[in-house]
C-alpha positions in Angstrom: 98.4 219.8 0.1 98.2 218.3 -3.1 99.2 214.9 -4.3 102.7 215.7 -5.8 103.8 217.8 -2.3 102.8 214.6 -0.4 104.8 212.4 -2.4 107.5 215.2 -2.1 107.3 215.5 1.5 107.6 211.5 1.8 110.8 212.0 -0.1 109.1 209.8 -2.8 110.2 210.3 -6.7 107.4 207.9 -8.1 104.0 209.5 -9.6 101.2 209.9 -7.6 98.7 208.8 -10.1 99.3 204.9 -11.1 98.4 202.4 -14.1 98.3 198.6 -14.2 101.2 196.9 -15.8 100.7 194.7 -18.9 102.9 193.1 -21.3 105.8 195.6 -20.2 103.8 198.9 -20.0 101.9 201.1 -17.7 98.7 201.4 -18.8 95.0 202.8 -17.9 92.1 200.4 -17.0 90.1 199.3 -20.0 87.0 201.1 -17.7 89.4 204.7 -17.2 88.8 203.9 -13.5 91.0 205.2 -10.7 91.0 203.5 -6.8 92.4 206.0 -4.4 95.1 204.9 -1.9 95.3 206.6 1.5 97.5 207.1 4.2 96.6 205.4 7.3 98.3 207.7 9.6 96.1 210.5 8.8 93.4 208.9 5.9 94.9 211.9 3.7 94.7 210.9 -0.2 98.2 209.8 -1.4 97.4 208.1 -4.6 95.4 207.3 -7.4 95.6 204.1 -9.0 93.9 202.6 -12.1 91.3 199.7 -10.9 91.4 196.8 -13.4 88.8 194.9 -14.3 87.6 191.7 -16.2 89.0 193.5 -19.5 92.3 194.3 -18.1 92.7 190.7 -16.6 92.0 189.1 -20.2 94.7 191.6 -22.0 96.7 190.9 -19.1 96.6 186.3 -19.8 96.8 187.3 -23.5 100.6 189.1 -22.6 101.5 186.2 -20.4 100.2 183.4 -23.0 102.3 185.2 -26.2 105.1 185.8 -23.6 104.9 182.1 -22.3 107.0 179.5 -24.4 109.7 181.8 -24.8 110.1 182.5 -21.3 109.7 178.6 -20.2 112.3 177.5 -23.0 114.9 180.2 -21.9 117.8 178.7 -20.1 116.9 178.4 -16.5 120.5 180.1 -15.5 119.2 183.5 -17.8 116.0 183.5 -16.1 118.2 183.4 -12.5 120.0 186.3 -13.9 117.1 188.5 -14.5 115.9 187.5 -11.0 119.5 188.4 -9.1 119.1 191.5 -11.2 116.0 192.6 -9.8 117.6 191.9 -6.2 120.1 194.3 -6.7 117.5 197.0 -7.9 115.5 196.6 -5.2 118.8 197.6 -2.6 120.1 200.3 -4.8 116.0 201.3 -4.4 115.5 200.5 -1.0 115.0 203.9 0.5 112.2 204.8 -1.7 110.7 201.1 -1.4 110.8 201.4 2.3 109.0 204.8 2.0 106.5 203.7 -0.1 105.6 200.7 1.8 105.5 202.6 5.2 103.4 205.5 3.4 100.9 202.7 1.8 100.5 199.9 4.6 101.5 201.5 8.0 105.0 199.5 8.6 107.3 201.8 10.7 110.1 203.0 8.6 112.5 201.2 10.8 110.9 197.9 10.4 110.4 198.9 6.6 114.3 199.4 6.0 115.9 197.1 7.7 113.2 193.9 7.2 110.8 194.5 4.5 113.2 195.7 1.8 115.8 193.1 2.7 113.6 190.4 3.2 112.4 191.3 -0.7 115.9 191.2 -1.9 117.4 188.3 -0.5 113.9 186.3 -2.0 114.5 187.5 -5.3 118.3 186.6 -5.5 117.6 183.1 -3.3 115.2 182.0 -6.1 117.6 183.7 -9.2 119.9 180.9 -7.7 118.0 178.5 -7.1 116.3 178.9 -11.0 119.0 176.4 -12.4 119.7 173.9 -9.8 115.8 172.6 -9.8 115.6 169.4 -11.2 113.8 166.1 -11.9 114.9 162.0 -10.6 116.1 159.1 -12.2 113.7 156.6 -11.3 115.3 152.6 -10.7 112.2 150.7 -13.0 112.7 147.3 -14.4 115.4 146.2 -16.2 115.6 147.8 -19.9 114.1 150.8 -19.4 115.6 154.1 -18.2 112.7 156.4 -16.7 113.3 160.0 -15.2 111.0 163.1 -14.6 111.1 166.5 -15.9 109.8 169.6 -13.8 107.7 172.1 -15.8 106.0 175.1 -15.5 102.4 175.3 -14.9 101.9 177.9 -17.4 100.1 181.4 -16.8 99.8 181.7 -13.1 97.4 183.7 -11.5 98.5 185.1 -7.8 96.7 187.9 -5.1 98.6 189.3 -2.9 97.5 191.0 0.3 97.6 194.3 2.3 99.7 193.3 5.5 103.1 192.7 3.7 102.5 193.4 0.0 105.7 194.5 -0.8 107.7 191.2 0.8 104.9 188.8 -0.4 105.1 190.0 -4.5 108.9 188.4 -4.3 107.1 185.2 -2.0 104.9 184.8 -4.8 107.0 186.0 -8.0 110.3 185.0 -7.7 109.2 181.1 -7.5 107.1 181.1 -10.2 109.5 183.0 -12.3 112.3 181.1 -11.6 110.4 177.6 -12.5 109.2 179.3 -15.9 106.1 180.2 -15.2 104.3 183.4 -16.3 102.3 185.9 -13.7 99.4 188.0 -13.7 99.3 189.4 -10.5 96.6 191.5 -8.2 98.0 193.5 -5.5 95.6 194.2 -2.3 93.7 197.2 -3.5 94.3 199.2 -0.6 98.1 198.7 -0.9 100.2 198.7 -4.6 102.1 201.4 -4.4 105.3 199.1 -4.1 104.0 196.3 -6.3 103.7 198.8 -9.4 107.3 200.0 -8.3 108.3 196.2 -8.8 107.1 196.3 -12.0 109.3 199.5 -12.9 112.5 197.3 -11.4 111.4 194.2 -13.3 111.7 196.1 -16.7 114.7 198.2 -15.8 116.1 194.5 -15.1 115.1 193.1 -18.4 112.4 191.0 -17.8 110.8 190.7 -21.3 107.6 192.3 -22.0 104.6 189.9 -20.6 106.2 187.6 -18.4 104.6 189.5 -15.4 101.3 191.6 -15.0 100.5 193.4 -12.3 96.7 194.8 -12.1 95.6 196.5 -8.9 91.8 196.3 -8.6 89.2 194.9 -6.4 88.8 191.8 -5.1 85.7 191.0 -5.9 86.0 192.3 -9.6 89.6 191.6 -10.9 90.5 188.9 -8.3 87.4 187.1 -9.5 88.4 187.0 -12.6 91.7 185.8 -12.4 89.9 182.9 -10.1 87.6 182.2 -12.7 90.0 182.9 -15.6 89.7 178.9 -17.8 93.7 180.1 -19.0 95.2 180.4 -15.7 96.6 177.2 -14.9 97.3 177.9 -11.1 96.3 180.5 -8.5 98.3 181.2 -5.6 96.0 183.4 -3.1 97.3 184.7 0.7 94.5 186.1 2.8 91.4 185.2 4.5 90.1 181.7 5.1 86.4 183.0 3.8 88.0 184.4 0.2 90.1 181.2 0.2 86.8 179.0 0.0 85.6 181.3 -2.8 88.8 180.6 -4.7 88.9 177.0 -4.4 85.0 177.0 -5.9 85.8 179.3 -8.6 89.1 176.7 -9.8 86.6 174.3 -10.1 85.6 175.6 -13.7 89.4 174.1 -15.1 90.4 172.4 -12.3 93.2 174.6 -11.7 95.8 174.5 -9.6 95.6 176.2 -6.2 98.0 177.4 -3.4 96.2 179.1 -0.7 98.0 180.6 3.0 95.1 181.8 4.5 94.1 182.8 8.7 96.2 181.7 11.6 95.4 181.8 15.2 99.2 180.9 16.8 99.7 180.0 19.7 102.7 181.1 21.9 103.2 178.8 25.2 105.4 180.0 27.8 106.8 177.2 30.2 107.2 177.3 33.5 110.9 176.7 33.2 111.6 179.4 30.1 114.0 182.3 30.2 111.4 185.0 31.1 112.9 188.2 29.6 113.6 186.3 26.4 109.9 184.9 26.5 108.5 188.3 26.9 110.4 190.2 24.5 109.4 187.4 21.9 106.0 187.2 23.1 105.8 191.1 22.4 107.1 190.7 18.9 105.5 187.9 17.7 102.2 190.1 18.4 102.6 193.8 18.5 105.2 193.8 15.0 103.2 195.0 12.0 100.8 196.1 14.3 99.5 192.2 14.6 98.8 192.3 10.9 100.3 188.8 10.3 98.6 185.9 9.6 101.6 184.2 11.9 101.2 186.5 14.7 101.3 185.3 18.3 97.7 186.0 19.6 96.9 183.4 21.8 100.1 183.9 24.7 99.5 180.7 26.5 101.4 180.8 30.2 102.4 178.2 32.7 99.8 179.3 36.3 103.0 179.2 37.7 104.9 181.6 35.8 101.4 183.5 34.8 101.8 186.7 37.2 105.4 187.3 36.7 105.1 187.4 33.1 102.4 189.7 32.9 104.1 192.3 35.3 106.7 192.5 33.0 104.7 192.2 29.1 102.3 195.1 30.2 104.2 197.5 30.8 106.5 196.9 27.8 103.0 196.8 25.8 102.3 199.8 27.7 105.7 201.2 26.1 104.9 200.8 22.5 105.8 204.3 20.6 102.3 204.8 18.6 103.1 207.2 15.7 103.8 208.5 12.3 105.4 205.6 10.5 107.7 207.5 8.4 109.3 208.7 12.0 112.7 206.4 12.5 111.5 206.3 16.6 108.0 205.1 15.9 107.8 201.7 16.8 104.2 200.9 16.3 102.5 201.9 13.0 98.6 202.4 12.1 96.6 199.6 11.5 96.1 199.4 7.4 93.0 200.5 6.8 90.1 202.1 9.2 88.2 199.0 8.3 90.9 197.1 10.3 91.3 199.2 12.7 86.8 199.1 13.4 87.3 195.6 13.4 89.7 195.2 15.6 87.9 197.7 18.1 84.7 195.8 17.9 86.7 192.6 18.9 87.6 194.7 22.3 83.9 194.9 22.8 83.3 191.2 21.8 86.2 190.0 24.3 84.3 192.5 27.2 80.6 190.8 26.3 82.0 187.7 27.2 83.7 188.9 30.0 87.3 189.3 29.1 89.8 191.2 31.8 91.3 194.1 29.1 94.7 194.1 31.1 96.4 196.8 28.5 94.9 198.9 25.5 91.5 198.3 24.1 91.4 202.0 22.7 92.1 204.4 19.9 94.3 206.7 20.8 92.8 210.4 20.8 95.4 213.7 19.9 97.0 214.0 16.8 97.0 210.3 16.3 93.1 210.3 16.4 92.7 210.8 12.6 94.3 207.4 11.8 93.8 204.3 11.9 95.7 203.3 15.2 94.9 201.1 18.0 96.4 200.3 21.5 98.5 197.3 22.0 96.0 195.6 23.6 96.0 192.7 25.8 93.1 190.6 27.2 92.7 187.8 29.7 90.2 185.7 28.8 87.9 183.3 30.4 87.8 180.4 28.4 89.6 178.8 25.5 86.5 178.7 23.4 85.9 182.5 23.6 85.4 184.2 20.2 88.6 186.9 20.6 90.5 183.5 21.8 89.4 181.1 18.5 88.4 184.2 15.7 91.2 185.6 13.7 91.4 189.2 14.9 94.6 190.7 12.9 95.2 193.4 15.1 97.5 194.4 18.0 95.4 192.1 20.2 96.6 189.5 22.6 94.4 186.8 24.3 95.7 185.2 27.7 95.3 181.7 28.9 96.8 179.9 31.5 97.4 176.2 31.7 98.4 173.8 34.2 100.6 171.1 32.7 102.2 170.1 29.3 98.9 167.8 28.2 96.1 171.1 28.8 98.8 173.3 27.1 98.8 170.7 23.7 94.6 170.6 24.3 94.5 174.7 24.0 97.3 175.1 21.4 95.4 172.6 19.1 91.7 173.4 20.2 91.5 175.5 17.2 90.8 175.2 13.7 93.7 176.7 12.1 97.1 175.3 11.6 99.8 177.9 10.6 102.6 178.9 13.3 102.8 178.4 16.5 105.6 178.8 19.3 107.2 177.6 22.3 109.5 179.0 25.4 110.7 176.3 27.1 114.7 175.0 28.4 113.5 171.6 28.4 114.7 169.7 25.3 112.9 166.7 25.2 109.8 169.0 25.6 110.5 171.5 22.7 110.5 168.5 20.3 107.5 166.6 21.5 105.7 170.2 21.1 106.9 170.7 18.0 106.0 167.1 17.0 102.4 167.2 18.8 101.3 170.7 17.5 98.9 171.2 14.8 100.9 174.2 12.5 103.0 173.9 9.6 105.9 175.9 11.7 107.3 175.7 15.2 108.9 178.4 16.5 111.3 177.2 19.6 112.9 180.1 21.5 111.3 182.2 19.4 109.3 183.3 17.1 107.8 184.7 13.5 111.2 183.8 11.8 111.1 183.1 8.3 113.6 183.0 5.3 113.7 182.0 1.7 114.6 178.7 2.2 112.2 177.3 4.6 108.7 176.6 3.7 106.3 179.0 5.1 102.2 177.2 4.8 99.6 175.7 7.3 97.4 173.2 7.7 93.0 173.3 8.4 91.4 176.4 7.5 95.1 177.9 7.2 95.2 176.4 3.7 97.5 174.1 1.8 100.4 175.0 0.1 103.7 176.0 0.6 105.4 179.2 0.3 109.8 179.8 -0.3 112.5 177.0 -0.4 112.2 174.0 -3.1 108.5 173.3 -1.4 107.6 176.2 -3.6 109.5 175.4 -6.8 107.2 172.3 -6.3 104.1 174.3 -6.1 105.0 176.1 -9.4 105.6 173.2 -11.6 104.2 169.8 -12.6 105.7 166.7 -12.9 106.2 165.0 -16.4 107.0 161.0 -16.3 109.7 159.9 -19.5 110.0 156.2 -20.3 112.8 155.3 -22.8 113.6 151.5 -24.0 116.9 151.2 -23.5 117.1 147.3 -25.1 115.8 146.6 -28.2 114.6 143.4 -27.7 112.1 144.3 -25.1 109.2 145.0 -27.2 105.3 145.6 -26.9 103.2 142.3 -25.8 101.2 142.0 -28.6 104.0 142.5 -31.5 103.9 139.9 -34.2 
């Protein structure tokens, strides 16, 4: 089957051979290079996209710089409209986005429609709303002066976006920046811009004007490190590993630009002796097993009460056990491939890690063979572990993979939940009141979950703390991120004058 049958097949009307996005066109790669994209169902070929390189990320600041001071100095309310625009292309698209993304990343179709899409949509028109109604302080100072502050853009912003969500996380990265003013070049996860390219489509269809947003897929290592090291990029925004995050932060050094990083999590999800069980499990199983664990928030260190331990588990492994593995573009699969079969051999070699050091595998651990052996799947997988301080219970995994500890009171639960060195989510099951907020006081993450867990929305700021990053993603914590302050001093009287006047 050739490329333009698969497409068909997928019910997909975009072409199966991709350029990079500059200054309002599609365009090759200075180097006439091509990436392929593959299907992690079955590793089949799907796409080819140009790979940009050092070339294509110069043309690319040269478009945002010349499209710059006209897009800062347009009326915050007409950049909003461009933005809620954009929202409304992405529903009246939302079929063939959700078929994309599930083709490119992995995401079951269900989870595809009736999350990703959405959650893309509402981002978009959240921050089109929010473009005019961010503004500066009057400031009391002494008497005779009137001082207030002006918010504005950073300039030519640089952001990476990565494989596990990459259509959600262009609007996390975009629409703020836009909205403030700001102009974007942009580098999608190599492995995964099929929907970030059909983004840029939408964005000119919605009439954003010619250079205002980039989009160059490409390697990491290549493009990404030149948009790091780029001296005209004023900011970079970066979601993704801890290790590429310290390699960011060095490269900003050269300008001292301005960086936002949301890097690994490690989240931990305590179960209380006095929760409600079925809720706890249920949530326990989503903040894990959705995406296939690919979340930097996910739930993989499931923390229970020793009295509640054995219950729990009678009831979370067989509902692991449960988990429809399959084709993603089927509306009944509920669990996808992993995104790559590099993440899938990692996580696999984490089940052999967890065993070394005498981990209990208590569910999964394996590929699954038959017609799903040709992707990149892996078995819910759960794993009792002996100590705290194991590897697969203090290591980043980013699979379907569960660690289980067990604690005794509320003071060794708050030791374990903070006994690593990330900070991003973590979450709590509990009916006690008093409890729930001392946890949520007490733990080190930059969101609490209570009765719950792995909610977000445009409005609240999504970031960690440690070797999670700094930063904050949605709400007005990100219109912050995106612009910098500018102090204004007026003499209002004018008999106050300067201290050494004549």
């Amino acid at each position: 089957m050739d490329l333009s049958e698969i497409a068909k097949a997928a019910g997909l009307r975009t072409p199966v051979r991709h350029q990079l996005f500059i200054n309002g066109e599609f365009v090759d790669a200075a180097s006439g290079e091509t990436l392929p994209t593959l299907n992690p169902h079955d590793n089949s070929l799907i796409a080819e996209v140009a790979m940009a390189g050092a070339a294509d990320v110069e043309k690319a600041v040269q478009a945002a710089e010349a499209a710059l001071p006209k897009w800062q100095r347009m009326a915050a309310m007409d950049r909003g409209r461009i933005l809620l625009k954009l929202a409304d292309l992405v529903e009246e698209n939302a079929e063939e986005l959700a078929r994309l993304e599930s083709l490119d990343t992995g995401h079951p179709i269900r989870d595809s429609r009736i999350l990703d899409v959405p959650r893309t949509a509402v981002t978009y028109r959240y921050f089109g709303g929010m473009a005019d109604k961010f503004q500066g302080e009057q400031i009391p100072v002494e008497a005779g002066f009137l001082n207030y502050t002006l918010r504005e853009p950073v300039g030519v912003v640089g952001q990476i976006v990565p494989w596990n969500f990459p259509l959600m996380f262009t609007s996390w990265k975009m629409a703020p920046a836009l909205a403030a003013g700001n102009c974007v070049v942009m580098k999608p996860a190599e492995i995964t811009p099929l929907s970030s390219l059909k983004i840029a489509e939408l964005m000119a269809q919605a009439g954003m004007p010619p250079g205002v947003v980039n989009i160059l897929p490409g390697l990491g290592q290549i493009a990404g490190q030149a948009i790091a090291d780029h001296e005209r990029i004023a900011k970079i925004a970066f979601t993704g590993s801890t290790a590429t995050g310290r390699r960011i932060v060095q490269a900003s050094a050269g300008n001292l630009k301005k960086v936002q990083l949301e890097l690994g999590g490690k989240g931990a999800n305590i179960v209380f002796e006095d929760a409600n069980l079925v809720a706890a499990v249920n949530g326990a199983a989503w903040a894990i097993f959705h995406n296939q664990g690919q979340a930097c928030i996910a739930g993989s260190r499931l923390m229970l009460h020793e009295k509640i331990a054995d219950a729990f588990l009678e009831k979370f492994i067989p509902l692991a056990n449960s988990i429809r593995l399959g084709n993603p573009l089927d509306p009944n699969t509920e669990m996808g491939p992993l995104t790559s079969a590099q993440q899938r051999d990692r996580v696999l070699g984490y089940v052999q890690v967890a065993k070394d050091q005498g981990g209990e595998i208590l569910a999964g651990g394996q590929a699954p063979g038959g017609e799903l052996a040709k992707g990149c799947y892996v078995q819910p997988t759960i794993v009792r572990v002996k100590s705290a301080q194991d590897r697969v219970a203090q290591e980043e995994v980013f699979g379907p993979f569960v660690t289980v500890l067990t604690f005794k009171d509320d003071a060794e639960a708050l030791q374990i939940a903070n006994s690593t060195d990330y900070g991003l989510g973590s979450g709590l099951w509990t009916s006690n009141l008093q409890r729930a907020h001392r946890f949520a006081r007490d733990l080190k993450a930059g969101m609490v979950w209570i009765n719950s867990y792995k909610r977000v929305n445009p409005g609240s700021p999504f970031g960690g703390t440690g070797l999670s990053g700094y930063g904050r993603e949605m709400g007005f914590d990100a219109m912050r991120e995106y612009t910098q302050v500018k102090s204004v001093w007026v003499n209002v009287d004018a008999q106050i004058t300067p201290h050494y006047a004549r």
